[in-house]
C-alpha positions as CSV (number, residue, x, y, z in Angstrom):
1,X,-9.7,-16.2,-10.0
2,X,-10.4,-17.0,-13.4
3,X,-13.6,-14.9,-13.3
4,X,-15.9,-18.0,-14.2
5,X,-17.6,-17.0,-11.0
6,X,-18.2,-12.7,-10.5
7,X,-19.5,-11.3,-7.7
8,X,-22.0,-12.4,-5.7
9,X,-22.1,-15.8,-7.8
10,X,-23.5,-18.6,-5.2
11,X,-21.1,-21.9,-5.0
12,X,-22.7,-25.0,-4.7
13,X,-23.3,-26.8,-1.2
14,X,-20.4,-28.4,0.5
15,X,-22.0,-31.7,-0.5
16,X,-21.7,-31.2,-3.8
17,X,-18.6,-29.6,-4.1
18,X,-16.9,-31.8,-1.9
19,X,-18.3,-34.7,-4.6
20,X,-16.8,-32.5,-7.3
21,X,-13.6,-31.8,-5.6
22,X,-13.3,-35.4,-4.5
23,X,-12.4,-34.5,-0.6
24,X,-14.1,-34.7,2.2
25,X,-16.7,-32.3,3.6
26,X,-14.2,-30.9,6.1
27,X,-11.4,-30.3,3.7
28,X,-14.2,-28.0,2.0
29,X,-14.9,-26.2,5.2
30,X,-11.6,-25.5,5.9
31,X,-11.2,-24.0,2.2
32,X,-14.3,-22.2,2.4
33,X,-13.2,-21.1,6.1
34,X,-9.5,-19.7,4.6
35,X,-11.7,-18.2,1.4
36,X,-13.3,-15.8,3.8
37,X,-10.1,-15.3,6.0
38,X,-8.9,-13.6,2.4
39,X,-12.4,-12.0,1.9
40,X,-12.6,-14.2,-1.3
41,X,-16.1,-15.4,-0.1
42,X,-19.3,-14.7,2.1
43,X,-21.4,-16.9,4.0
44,X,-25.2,-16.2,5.0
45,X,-27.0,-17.8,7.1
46,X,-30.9,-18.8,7.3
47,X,-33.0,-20.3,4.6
48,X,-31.0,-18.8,1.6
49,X,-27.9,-19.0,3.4
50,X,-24.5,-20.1,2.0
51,X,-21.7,-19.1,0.3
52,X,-21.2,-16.5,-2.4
53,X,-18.0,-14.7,-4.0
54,X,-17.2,-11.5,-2.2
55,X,-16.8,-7.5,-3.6
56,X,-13.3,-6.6,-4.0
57,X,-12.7,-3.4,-1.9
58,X,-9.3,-2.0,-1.6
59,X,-9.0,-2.9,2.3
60,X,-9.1,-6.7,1.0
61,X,-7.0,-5.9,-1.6
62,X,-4.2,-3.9,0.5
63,X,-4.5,-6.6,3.1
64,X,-4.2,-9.2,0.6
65,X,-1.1,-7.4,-1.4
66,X,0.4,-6.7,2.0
67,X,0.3,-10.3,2.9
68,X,1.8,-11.5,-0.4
69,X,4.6,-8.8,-0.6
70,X,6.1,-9.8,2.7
71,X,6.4,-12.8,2.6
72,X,8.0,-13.0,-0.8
73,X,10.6,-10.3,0.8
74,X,11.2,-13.0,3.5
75,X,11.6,-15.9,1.4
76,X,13.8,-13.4,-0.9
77,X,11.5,-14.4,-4.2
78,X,11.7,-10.4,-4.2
79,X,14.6,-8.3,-3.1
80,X,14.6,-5.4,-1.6
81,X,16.5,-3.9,-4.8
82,X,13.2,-4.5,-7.2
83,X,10.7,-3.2,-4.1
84,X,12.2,-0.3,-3.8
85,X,12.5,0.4,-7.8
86,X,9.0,-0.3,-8.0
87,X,8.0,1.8,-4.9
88,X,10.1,4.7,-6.7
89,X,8.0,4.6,-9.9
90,X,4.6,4.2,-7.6
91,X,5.4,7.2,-5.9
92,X,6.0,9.1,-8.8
93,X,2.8,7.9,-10.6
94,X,0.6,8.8,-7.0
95,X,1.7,12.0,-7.2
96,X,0.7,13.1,-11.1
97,X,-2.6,11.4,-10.9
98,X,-3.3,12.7,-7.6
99,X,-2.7,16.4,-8.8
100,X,-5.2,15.2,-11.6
101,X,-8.2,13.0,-10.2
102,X,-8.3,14.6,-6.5
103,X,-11.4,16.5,-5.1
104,X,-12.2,19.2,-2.3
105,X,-12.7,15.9,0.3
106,X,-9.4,14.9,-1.0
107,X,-7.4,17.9,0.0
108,X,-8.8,18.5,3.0
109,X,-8.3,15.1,4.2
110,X,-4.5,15.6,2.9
111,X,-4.2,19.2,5.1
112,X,-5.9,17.4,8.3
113,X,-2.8,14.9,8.4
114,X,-0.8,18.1,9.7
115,X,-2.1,17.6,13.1
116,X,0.1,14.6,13.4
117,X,3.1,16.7,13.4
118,X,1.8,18.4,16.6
119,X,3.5,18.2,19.8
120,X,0.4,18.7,21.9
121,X,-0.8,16.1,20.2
122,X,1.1,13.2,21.7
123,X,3.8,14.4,24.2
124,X,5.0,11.4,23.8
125,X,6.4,10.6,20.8
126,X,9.8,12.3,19.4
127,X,10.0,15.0,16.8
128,X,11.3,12.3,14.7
129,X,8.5,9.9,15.4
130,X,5.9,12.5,14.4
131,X,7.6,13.3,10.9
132,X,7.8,10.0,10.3
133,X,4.1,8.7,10.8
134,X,3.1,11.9,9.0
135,X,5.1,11.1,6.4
136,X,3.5,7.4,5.8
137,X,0.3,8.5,6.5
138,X,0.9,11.1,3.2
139,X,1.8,8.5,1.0
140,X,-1.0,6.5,1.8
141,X,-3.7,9.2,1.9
142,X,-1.9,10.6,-1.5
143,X,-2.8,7.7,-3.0
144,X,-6.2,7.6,-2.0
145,X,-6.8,10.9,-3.7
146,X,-5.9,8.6,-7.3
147,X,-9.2,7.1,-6.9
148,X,-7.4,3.8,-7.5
149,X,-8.3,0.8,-5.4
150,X,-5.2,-0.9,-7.2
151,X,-3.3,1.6,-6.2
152,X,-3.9,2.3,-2.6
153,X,-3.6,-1.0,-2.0
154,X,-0.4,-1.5,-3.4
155,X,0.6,1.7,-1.7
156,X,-0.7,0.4,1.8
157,X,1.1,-3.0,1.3
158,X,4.7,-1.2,0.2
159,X,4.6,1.4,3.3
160,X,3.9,-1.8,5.0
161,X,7.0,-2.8,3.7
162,X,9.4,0.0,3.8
163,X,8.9,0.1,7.5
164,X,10.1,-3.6,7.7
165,X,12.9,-3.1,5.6
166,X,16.6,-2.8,6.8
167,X,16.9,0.9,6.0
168,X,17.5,3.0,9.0
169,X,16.0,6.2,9.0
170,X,17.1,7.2,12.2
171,X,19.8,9.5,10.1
172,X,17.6,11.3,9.1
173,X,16.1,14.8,10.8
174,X,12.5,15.1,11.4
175,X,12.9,18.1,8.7
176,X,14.2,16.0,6.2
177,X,11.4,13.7,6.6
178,X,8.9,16.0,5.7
179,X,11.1,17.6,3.1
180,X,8.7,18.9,0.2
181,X,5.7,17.6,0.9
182,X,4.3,20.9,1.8
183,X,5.3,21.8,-2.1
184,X,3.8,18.1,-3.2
185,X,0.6,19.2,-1.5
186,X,0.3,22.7,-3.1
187,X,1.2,21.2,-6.2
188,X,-1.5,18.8,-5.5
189,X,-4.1,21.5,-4.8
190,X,-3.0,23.3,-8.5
191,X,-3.4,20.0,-10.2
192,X,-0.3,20.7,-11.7
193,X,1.2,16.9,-12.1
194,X,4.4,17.5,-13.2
195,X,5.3,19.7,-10.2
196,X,3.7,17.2,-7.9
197,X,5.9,14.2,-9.8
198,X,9.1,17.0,-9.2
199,X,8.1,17.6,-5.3
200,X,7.7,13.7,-5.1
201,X,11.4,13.3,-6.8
202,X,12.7,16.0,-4.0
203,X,11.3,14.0,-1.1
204,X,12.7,10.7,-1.9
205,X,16.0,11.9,-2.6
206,X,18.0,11.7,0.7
207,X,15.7,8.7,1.8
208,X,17.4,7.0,-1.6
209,X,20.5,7.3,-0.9
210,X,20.2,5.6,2.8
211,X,18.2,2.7,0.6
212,X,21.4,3.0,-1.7
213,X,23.8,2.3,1.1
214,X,21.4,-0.1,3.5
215,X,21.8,-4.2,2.8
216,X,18.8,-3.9,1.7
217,X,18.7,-1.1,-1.3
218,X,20.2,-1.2,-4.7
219,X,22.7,-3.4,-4.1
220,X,20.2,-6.1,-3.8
221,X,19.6,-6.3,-7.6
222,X,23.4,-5.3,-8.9
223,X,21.3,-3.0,-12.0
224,X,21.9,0.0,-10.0
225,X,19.3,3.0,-9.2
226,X,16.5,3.8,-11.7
227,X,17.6,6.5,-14.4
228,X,15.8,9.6,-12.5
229,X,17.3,8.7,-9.0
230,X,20.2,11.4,-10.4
């Protein structure tokens, strides 16, 4: 954690780190067996097998993020006032440096996310339903287009989140929903980040004011809504 060892660094045997360490072989198994459970390390096998420090790709780093963020939600270390503060300002900041950084492979992986909102699709699912898992599925992918690992994964773990959270969104139309993301996504395709940062400020503005009036929104913190909340 420290960075004393990068990636791809081996660690010693379990012999000698269980001398090292003091413990028992098994203790260090079971260490080295939760290390890769988090992706924190590798193991080989064969002749030059063993056991080195992994990469960091954003998938470990969303799952690890996700992980962490719920469960300090559930043991209330975090409340649900500063998540959704921070996931305010997050939104905001995806949505200028998306209009900056993305590419061509970026947009049209953005415009193929309308298919979700098809009917034909999935018969199944409500008009509501749709909207909604388009609507995650923008965030997420809108962060993507940054070109930050940090960022996706943060993203990834606070959609996580949201949908665990005790706002109900079931007041909301399907319309409403997708409010202004078509403007976000033009906006996006200008590279124009202020009007992306004021399409992103139209879209969360109803879903706010449910996370306003829900047990778990402002109230949480007693500060009140971030200055551009309006």
């Amino acid at each position: 954690m420290d960075g004393t060892l990068l990636p791809g660094s081996r660690l010693p045997t379990e012999k000698d780190m269980a001398e090292a360490f003091g413990v028992s072989r098994p203790t260090i198994r079971e260490a080295l067996r939760r290390l890769k459970d988090n992706r924190v390390v590798t193991a080989a096998r064969g002749r030059n097998g063993g056991h080195s420090v992994a990469a960091v790709y954003p998938r470990g780093l969303a799952s690890g993020s996700e992980t962490h963020l719920n469960f300090s939600l559930g043991s209330h270390q975090v409340t649900y006032s500063h998540f959704f503060e921070v996931r305010y300002e997050l939104e905001l900041f995806a949505a200028r440096a998306a209009a900056v950084r993305r590419d061509d492979e970026d947009l049209a992986r953005l415009d193929e996310l309308s298919v979700l909102l098809d009917p034909i699709r999935d018969p199944g699912l409500s008009a509501h339903a749709r909207a909604l898992h388009y609507d995650l599925a923008f965030h997420r992918r809108l962060a993507d287009c940054a070109h930050n690992p940090l960022l996706s994964a943060f993203e990834s773990a606070t959609v996580i989140a949201f949908q665990n959270s005790d706002v109900n969104l079931d007041d909301l139309a399907a319309e409403e929903l997708t409010a202004h993301l078509d403007d976000l996504l033009e906006a996006v395709r200008r590279r124009s980040a202020e009007d992306a940062a004021s399409a992103m400020r139209r879209h969360l503005a109803r879903s706010n004011v449910l996370c306003a009036t829900a047990g778990a929104g402002w109230a949480g913190g007693a500060r009140g809504a971030p200055p551009e909340h309006g």
